[in-house]
N, C-alpha and C positions, 0 to 999 in steps of 0.2 A: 241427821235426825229428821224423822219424819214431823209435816204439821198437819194435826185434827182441827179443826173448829169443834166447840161444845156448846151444841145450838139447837133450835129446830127449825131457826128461823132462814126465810127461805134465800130473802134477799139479803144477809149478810154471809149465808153460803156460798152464794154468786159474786160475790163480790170479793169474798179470799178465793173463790176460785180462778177469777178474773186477772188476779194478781201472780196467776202461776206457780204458786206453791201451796197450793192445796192437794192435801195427801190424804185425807177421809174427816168423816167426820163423829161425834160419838152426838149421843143425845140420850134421854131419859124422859121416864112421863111427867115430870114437873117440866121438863124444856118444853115437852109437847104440849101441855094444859096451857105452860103461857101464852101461847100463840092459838088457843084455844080450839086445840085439836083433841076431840073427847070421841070417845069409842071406840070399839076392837077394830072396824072396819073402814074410819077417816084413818085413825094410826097406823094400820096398815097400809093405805095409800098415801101417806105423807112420807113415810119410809119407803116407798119406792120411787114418789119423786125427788126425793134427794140421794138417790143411788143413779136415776139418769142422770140428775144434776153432778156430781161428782164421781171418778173414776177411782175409785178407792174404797177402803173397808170404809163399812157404815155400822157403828155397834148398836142394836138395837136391844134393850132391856126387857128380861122378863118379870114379871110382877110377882109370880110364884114361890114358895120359902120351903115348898117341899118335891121331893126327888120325881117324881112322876107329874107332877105338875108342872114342874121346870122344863124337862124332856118333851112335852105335851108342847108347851108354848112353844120353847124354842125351837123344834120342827118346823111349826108354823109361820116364825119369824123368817127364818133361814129358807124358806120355801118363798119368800117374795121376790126376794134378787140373789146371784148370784155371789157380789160385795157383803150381803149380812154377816156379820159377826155378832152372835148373839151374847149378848153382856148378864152376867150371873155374879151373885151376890157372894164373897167371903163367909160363908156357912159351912156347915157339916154338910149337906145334902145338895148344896151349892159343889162343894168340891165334888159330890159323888157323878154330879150332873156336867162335869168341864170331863170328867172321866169319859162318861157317854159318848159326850159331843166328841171326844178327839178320836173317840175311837171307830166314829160312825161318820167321821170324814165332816162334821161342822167345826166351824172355826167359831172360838170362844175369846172373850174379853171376863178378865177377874175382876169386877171392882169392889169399892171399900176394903182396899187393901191399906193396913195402917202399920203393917209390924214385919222384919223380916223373915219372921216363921210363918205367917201366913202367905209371903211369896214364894218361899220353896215348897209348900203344898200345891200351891197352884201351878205352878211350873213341874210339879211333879206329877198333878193328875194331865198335862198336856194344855194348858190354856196356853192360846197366842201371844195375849197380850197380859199384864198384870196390871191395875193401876192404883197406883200408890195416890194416895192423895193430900199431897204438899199444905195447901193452903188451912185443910182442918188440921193436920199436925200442929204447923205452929199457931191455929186457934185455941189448943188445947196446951200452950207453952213449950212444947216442943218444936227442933228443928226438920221439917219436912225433910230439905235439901236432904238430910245427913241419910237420910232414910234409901235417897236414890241410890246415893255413893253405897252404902252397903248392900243395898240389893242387887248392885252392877258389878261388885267385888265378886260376889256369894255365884252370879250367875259364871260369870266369866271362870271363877275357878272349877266349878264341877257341872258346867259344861250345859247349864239349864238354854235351851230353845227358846222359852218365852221371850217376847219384848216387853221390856220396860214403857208402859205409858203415864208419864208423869199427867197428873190429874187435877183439878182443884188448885190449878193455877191463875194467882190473882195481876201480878205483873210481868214488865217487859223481866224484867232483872229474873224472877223465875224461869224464863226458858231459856236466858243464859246459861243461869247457874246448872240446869236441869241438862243442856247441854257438855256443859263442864266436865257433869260428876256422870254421865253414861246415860243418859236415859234414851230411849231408840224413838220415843214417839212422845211430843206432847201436846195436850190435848185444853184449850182452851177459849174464851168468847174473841170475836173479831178485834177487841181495842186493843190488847197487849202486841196483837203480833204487829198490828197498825204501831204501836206502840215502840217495836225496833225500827222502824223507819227514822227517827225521828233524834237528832243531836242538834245544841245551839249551835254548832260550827260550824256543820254542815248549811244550815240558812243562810249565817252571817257571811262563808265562803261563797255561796251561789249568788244574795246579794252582791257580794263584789264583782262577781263574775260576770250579771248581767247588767250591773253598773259598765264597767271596761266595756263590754261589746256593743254597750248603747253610744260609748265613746266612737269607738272603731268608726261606727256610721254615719255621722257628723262628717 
């Protein structure tokens, strides 16, 4: 399973990159306003320096909700680096725009994916990635997880391309589970993956550890 960071921030990109398992990252224009990156042409160079900064897709969002707008943008996005994957909205003109892109050699990310018919749309107009997103599922009472597990089923049997990018992930235990149930890539802020590091045992063994070795040197 691949790991994204979902960020825009510079120094917590570097720092899961640092750690060796950074595999891309996603972002959005609320990620970029927080770090208060405003206008077409800072967001455009913010999005290229975290495409040198990292060696992997970088999904980049269009703002656009209709078909030739979307096509417009994303051109322009996917024209900065190489790594763009341009990220497009679960709509009617959204799918017609993953269509475009596949077929005109751009790499697309589906998001606000909530239902498994909306994933085999998107894996059927050609999008890379899908992303399902776990954390508002079960905000809305429902189970995210179950949602990975059946869109991992669904792809595996007829045969869908796309990767699953689990999204909207709040803890460590989600990219377990996310891992579990199939999903190829998940996508989240720097604390959860910090987040698997981290067992009481593991301490309390290394404490003994370097208790003993402090013995040894006596």
């Amino acid at each position: 399973m691949k790991f994204f960071i979902d960020t825009a921030n510079l120094a917590q990109i570097k720092e899961a990159h640092d750690l060796g398992i950074l595999d891309g990252v996603t972002t959005n224009p609320s990620l970029m306003a927080k770090e208060g990156v405003k206008g077409d042409e800072a967001i455009r160079n913010h999005y290229k320096t975290i495409c040198e900064l990292v060696d992997g897709d970088v999904s980049a969002e269009v703002f656009s909700t209709d078909f030739e707008s979307m096509v417009a943008e994303g051109k322009v996005l996917a024209a900065i680096h190489p790594n763009i994957v341009v990220k497009v909205p679960m709509i009617k003109d959204g799918i017609k725009a993953l269509k475009w892109f596949s077929d005109n050699g751009i790499k697309t990310n589906c998001t606000l994916i909530f239902s498994a018919g909306q994933a085999i749309l998107a894996a059927k107009a050609g999008a890379n990635y899908v992303s399902p997103f776990i954390g508002r599922i079960d905000d809305s009472g429902w189970d995210g997880m179950e949602l990975i597990g059946q869109i991992a089923q669904i792809y595996a049997l007829q045969g869908f391309k796309a990767e699953i990018l689990a999204a909207s992930i709040r803890s460590s235990l989600h990219i377990v589970r996310a891992a579990e149930l199939g999903a190829n890539v998940c996508t989240c802020p720097l604390e959860p993956i910090l987040g698997l590091l981290k067992h009481p045992l593991t301490d309390i063994g290394l404490a003994k550890f370097l208790d003993d070795a402090k013995k040894m040197q006596h």
